[in-house]
N, C-alpha and C positions, 0 to 999 in steps of 0.2 A: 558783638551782639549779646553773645551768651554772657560777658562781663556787665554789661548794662542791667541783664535781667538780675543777677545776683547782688547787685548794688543797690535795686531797689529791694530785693527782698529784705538786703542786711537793715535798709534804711525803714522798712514798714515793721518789720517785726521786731527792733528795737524801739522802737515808737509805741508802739500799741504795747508791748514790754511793760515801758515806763508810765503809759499813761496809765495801767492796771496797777504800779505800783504803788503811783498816786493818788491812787482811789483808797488801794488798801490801806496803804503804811500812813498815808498825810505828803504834801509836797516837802519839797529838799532839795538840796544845791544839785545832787547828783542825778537825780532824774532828768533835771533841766541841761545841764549840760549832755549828759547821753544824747537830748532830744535835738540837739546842737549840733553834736556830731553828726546826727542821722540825716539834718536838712542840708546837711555841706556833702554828705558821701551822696543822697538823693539831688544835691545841686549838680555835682558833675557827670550826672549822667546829660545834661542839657550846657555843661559849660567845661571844656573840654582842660579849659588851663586849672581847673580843679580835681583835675587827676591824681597828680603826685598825695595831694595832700588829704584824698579821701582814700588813696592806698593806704600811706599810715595811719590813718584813721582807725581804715576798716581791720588793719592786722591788730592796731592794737585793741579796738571793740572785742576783737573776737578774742584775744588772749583773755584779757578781763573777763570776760563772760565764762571763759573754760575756767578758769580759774575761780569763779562762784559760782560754778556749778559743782566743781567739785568740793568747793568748803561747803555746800551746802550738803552733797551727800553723806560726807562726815559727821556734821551737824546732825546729820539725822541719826546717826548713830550712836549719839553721846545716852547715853544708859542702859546699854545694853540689847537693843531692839529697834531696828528699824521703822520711825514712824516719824511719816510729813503732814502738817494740814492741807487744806483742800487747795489754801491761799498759796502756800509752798509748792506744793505740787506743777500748779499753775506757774508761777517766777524758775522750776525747775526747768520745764518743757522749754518756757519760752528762750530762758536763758541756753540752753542746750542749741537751739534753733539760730540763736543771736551767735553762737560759738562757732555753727555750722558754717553761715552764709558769709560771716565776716573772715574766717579764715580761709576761704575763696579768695579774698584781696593779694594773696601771694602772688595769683595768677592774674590778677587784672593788669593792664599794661598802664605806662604812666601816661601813656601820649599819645596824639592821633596816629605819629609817624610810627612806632610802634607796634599798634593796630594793624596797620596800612602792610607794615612786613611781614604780618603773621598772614595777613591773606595773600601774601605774595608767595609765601612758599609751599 
C-alpha cells in the first residue's frame, strides 16, 4: 500500500515538474519522455505486471533527478556566490522531491507475490 502511495507521488510530482518546465524553458524531447515515464510508473500502480518496469524506472528517475539537483547546486555556485532564479529555485525543490520519492523504488516490490510475502511475515 505504502509502495502504491509513493509511486504515485514519484509519478505526480515528476509530471507537474515537467509541465512547469515546459512553461518556462519551451517544450523538448526530455520533458516528454520524463512525462512518459511518469504514466507507466502511475500505470502500475492499476496494472500489476508493470511492476518490474516502473521499479527501474523509478530508480533510475530518481538517480537522474539527484544528479540535477546536484549540478544544479554547483551551477549555482559558478562565480563565486550562491544565487538561483526564482525559476530555478522552483526545478530545484521539485527536482529534490522527484529524487526523494523515486528513490523509494528500491523498496517497492516487483510483484503481487512479493507483496503478498511481505504481509505474510
Amino acid at each position: 500500500m505504502l509502495s502504491k502511495l509513493f509511486r504515485i507521488l514519484t509519478a505526480v510530482t515528476s509530471c507537474l515538474t515537467c509541465l512547469y518546465g515546459i512553461y518556462i524553458f519551451g517544450i523538448s524531447f526530455w520533458p516528454l519522455t520524463v512525462i512518459a515515464i511518469s504514466l507507466v510508473i502511475a500505470a502500475s500502480v492499476f496494472f500489476e505486471r508493470l511492476n518490474p518496469a516502473a521499479k527501474a524506472l523509478g530508480i533510475l528517475l530518481g538517480i537522474l533527478s539527484l544528479a540535477a539537483f546536484l549540478l544544479l547546486l554547483i551551477a549555482a555556485n559558478i562565480g563565486g556566490s550562491f544565487h538561483l532564479s526564482e525559476s530555478n529555485q522552483v526545478i530545484a525543490i521539485c527536482l529534490f522531491f522527484i529524487a526523494l520519492f523515486g528513490l523509494t523504488a528500491f523498496f517497492w516490490p516487483d510483484s503481487k507475490q512479493q507483496e503478498q510475502n511481505i504481509k505474510q511475515t
